[in-house]
C-alpha positions as CSV (number, residue, x, y, z in Angstrom):
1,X,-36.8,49.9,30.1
2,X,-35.1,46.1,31.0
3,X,-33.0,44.2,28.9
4,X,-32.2,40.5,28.6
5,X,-29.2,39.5,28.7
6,X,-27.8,35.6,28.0
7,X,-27.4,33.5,30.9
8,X,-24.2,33.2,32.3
9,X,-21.6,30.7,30.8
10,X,-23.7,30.1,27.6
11,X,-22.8,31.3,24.4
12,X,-25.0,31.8,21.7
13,X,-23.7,29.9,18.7
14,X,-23.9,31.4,15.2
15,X,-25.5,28.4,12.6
16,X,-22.1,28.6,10.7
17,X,-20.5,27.6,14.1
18,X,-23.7,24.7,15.0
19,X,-22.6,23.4,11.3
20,X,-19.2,23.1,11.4
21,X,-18.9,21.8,15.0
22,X,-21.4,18.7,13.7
23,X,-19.8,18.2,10.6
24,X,-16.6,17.5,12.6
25,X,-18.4,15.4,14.8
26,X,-19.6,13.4,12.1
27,X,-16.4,13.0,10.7
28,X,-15.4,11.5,13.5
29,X,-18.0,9.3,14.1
30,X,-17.6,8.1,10.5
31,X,-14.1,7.1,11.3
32,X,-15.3,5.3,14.5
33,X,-17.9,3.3,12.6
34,X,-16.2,2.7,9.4
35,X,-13.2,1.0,11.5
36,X,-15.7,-1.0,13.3
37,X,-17.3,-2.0,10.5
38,X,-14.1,-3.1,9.5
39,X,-12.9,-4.9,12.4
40,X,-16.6,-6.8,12.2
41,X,-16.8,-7.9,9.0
42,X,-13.2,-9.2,9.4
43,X,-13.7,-11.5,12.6
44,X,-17.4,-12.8,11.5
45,X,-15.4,-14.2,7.8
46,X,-12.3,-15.1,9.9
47,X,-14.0,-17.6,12.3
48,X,-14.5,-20.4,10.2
49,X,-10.7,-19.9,8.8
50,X,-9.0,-19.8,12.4
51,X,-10.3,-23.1,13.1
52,X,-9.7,-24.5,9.3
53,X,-7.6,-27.9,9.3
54,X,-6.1,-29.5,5.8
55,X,-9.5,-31.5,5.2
56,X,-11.6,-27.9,5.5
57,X,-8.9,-26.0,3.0
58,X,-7.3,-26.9,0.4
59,X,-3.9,-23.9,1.0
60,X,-3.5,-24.9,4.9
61,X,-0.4,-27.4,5.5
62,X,-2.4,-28.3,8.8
63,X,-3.9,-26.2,10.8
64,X,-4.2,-22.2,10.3
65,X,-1.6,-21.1,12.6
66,X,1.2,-22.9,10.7
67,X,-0.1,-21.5,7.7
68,X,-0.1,-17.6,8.7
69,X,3.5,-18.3,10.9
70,X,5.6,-17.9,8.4
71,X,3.4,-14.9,6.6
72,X,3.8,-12.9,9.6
73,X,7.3,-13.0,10.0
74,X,7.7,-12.1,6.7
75,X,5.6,-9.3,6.7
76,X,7.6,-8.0,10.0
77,X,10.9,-9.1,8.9
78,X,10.5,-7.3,5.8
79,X,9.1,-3.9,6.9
80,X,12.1,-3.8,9.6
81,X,14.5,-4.4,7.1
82,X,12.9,-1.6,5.3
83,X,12.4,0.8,8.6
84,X,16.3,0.0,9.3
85,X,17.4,1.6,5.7
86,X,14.7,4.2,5.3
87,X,14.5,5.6,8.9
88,X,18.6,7.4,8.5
89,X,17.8,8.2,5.0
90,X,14.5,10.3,5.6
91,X,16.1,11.7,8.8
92,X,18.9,12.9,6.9
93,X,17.4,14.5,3.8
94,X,14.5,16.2,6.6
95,X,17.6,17.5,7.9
96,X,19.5,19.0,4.9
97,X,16.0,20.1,3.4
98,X,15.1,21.9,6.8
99,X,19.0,22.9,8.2
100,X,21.2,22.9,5.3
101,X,20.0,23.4,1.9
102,X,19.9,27.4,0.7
103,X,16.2,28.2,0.2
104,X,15.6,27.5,-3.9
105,X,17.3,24.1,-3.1
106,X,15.0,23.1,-0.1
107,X,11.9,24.1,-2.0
108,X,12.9,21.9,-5.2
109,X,14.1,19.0,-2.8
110,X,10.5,19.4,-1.2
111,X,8.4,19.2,-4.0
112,X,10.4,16.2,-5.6
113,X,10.0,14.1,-1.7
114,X,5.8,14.9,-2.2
115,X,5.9,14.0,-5.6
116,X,7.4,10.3,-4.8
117,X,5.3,9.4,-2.3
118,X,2.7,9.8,-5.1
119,X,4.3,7.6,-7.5
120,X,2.1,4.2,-7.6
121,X,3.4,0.9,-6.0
122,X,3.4,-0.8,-9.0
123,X,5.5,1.4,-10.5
124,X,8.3,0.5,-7.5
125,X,7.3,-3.2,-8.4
126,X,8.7,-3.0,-12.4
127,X,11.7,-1.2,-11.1
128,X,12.6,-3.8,-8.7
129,X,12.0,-6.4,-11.0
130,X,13.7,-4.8,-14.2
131,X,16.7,-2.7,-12.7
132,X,16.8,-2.9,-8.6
133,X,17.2,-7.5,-9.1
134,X,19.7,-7.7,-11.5
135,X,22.4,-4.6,-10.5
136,X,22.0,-6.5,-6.6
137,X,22.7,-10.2,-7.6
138,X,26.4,-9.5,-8.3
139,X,26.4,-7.7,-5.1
140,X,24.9,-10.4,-3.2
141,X,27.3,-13.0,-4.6
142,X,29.9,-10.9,-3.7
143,X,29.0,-10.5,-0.3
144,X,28.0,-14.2,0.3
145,X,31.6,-15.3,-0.5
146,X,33.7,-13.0,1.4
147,X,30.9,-12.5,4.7
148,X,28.9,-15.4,4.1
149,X,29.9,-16.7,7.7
150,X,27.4,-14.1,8.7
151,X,24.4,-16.4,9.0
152,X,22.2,-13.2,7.3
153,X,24.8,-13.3,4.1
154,X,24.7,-16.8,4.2
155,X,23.0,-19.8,2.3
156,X,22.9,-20.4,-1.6
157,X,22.6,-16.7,-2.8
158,X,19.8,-16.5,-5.6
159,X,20.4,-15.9,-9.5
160,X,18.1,-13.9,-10.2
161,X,18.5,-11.2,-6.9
162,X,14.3,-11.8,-6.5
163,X,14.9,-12.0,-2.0
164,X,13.7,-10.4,0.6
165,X,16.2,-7.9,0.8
166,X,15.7,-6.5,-2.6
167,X,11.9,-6.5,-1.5
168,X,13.0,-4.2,1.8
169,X,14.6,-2.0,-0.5
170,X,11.9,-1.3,-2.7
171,X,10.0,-0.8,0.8
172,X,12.4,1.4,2.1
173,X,12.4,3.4,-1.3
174,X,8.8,3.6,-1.5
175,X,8.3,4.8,2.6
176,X,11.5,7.3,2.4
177,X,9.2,10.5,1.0
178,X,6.5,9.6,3.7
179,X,9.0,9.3,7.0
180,X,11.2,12.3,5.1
181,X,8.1,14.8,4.5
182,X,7.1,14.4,8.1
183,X,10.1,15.0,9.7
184,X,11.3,17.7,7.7
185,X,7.8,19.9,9.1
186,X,8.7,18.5,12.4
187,X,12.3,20.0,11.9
188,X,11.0,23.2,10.7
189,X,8.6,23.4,13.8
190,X,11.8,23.4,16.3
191,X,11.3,26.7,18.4
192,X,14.1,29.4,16.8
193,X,14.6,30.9,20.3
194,X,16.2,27.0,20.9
195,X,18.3,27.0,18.2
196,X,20.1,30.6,18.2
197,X,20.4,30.1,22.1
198,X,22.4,27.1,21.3
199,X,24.2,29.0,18.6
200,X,24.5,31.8,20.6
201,X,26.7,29.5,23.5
202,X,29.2,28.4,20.5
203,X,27.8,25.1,19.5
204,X,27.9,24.1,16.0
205,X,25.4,23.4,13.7
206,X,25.7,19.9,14.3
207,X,25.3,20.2,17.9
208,X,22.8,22.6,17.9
209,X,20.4,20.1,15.9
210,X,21.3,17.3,18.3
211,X,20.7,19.5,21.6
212,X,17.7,21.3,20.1
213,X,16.4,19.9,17.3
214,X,16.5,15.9,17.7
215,X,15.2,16.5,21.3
216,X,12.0,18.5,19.9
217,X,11.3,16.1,17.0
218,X,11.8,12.7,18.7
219,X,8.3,11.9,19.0
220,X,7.6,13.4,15.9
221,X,10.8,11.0,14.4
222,X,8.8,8.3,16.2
223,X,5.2,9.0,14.2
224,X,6.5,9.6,11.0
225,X,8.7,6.5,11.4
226,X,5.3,4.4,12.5
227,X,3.5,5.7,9.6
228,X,5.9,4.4,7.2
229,X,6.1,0.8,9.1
230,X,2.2,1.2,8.4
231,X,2.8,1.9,5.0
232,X,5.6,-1.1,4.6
233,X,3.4,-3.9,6.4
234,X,0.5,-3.2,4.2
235,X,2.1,-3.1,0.8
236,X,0.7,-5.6,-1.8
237,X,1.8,-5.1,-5.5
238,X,5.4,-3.8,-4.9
239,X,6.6,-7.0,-2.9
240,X,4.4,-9.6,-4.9
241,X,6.1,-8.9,-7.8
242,X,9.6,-8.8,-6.5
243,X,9.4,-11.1,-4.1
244,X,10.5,-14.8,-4.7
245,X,8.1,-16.7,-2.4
246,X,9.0,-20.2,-1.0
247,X,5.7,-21.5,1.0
248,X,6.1,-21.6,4.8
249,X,10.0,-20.7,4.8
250,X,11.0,-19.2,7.7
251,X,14.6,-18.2,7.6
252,X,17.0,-14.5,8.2
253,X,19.2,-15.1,5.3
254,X,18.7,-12.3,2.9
255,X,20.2,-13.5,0.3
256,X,18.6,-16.9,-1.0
257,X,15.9,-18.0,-2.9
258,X,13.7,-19.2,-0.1
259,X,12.0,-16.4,1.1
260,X,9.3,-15.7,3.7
261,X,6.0,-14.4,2.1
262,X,4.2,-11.5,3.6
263,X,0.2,-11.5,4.2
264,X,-0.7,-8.7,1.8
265,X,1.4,-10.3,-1.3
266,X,0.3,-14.0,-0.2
267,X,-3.5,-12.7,-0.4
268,X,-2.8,-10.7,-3.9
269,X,-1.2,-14.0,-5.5
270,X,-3.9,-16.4,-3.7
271,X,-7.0,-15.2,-3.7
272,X,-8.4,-15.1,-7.6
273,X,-7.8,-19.0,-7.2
274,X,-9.5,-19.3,-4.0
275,X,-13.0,-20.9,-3.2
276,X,-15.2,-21.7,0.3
277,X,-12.8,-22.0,3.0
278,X,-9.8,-20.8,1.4
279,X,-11.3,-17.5,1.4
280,X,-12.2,-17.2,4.9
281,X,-8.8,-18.3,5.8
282,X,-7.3,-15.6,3.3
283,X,-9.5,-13.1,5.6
284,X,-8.2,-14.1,8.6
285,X,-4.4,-13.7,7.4
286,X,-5.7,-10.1,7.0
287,X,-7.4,-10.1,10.3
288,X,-3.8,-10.6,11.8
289,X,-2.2,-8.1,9.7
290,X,-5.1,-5.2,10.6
291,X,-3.9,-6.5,14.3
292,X,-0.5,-6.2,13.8
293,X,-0.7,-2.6,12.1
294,X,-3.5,-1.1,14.5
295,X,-0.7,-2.8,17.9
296,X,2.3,-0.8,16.0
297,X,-0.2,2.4,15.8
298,X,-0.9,2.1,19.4
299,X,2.6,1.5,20.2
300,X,3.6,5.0,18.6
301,X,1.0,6.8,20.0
302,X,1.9,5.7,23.4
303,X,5.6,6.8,23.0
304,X,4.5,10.4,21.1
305,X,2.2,10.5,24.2
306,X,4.9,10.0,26.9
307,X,6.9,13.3,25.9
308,X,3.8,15.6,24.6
309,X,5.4,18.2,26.6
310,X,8.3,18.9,24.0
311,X,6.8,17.5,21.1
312,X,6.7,19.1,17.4
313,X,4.6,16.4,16.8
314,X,1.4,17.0,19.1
């Protein structure tokens, strides 16, 4: 009596198995071709826009690179603004949530960070516009007159608090609960054995989160901190509607009424009005901007990738 047995090094895969493991690679294909897709349909509408002049459309001061310079430094100049406020923030509430807080306190503090990164951006926009503006003028005016030899508190400081700064903070408000949620699962990934050992040769709390913890979740600081730069350089609604936008300004005072524009707000506000080649140079601002974001991804990715080896975030 013989029996046959499997060849060696094959595994016989159960048609569960043969449907997950295609499903998956659909998924992933999906992602592939729906970025591509993208990335196509964005370069064939932005050709005749990146080599627009004055005569070809109507919103161009000349050519199309003086029309999306001062866009793009907007956008950046705003969502670094909002990066340098939220960044701290997150990193401390992650902390207190993950290292301080008793246990009932940490779950209520985590529910309420997910439920405001759910809360729509237009909602951020009316209270920027109705509460943030007006309690910030007074602020601003007080800072322009006793630092205004700062050149970023300087300038005629607006009346009605509408700048870029008030934009940053609704930014910063709005990518807090993303930068904050990831960290604080980082946080909570840091190995225990680390942490008592530290405890254990008489450091402090303090200094066993910046020898243990801070060291395991840089990279993971680093993504989450990404993610929310992702979020701040694509938001529309929020910043259209606080922002007070002065065409092609480019200046790093915070506190006046000429303000930079960013590319999402500019092609919110712009493009119901716009016809034939207006359009197509609308579509290439956001071919920059999908540039911009998807260099800042690859960026992160490159500095999580550098210290995989003691990362919570890989």
């Amino acid at each position: 009596m013989t029996t046959t047995t499997a060849p060696a090094g094959k595994v016989k895969q159960r048609p569960g198995d043969r449907l997950f493991s295609g499903a998956a690679l659909g998924a992933g294909v999906m992602i592939l071709v729906t970025l591509a897709a993208v990335a196509i349909f964005l370069i064939i509408q932005s050709i005749p826009g990146l080599t627009a002049t004055r005569e070809d459309a109507s919103i161009l001061p000349g050519n199309f690179w003086q029309y999306v310079g001062p866009l793009v430094f907007g956008t950046v100049w705003a969502s670094f603004l909002a990066l340098l406020m939220a960044v701290p923030l997150a990193v401390s509430v992650a902390l207190f949530i993950s290292h301080y807080a008793p246990r009932r306190l940490a779950q209520g503090l985590g529910y309420i960070v997910d439920l405001l990164a759910a809360v729509p951006s237009v909602v951020f926009g009316l209270w920027g516009i109705l509460v943030l503006a007006p309690a910030v003028q007074p602020v601003y005016t007080w800072l322009n007159a006793h630092a205004g030899w700062i050149p970023l508190f300087g300038g005629t400081v607006s009346s009605t608090g509408r700048t870029i700064f008030t934009a940053a903070i609704v930014l910063a408000v709005m990518v807090v609960p993303i930068i904050t949620a990831i960290c604080r699962e980082i946080f909570l990934q840091t190995p225990v054995l680390h942490e008592e050992a530290a405890l254990a040769l008489g450091a402090t709390r303090w200094e066993m989160i910046r020898m243990a913890v801070f060291p395991f979740g840089r990279s993971g600081i680093i993504s989450a901190s990404m993610l929310g730069l992702g979020r701040a350089l694509g938001e529309t609604m929020a910043v259209a509607m606080v922002l007070s936008i002065s065409a092609g300004s480019l200046t790093f005072q915070l506190f006046t009424s000429e303000n930079p524009g960013t590319i999402p707000a500019n092609i919110a506000l712009t493009f119901p009005e716009s016809y034939g080649t207006n359009i197509n140079v609308l579509i290439a601002t956001g071919l920059i901007l999908f540039i911009v974001t998807f260099a800042v991804n690859a960026v992160a990715r490159w500095i999580v990738s550098r210290r995989k080896e003691f990362s919570g975030a890989n």
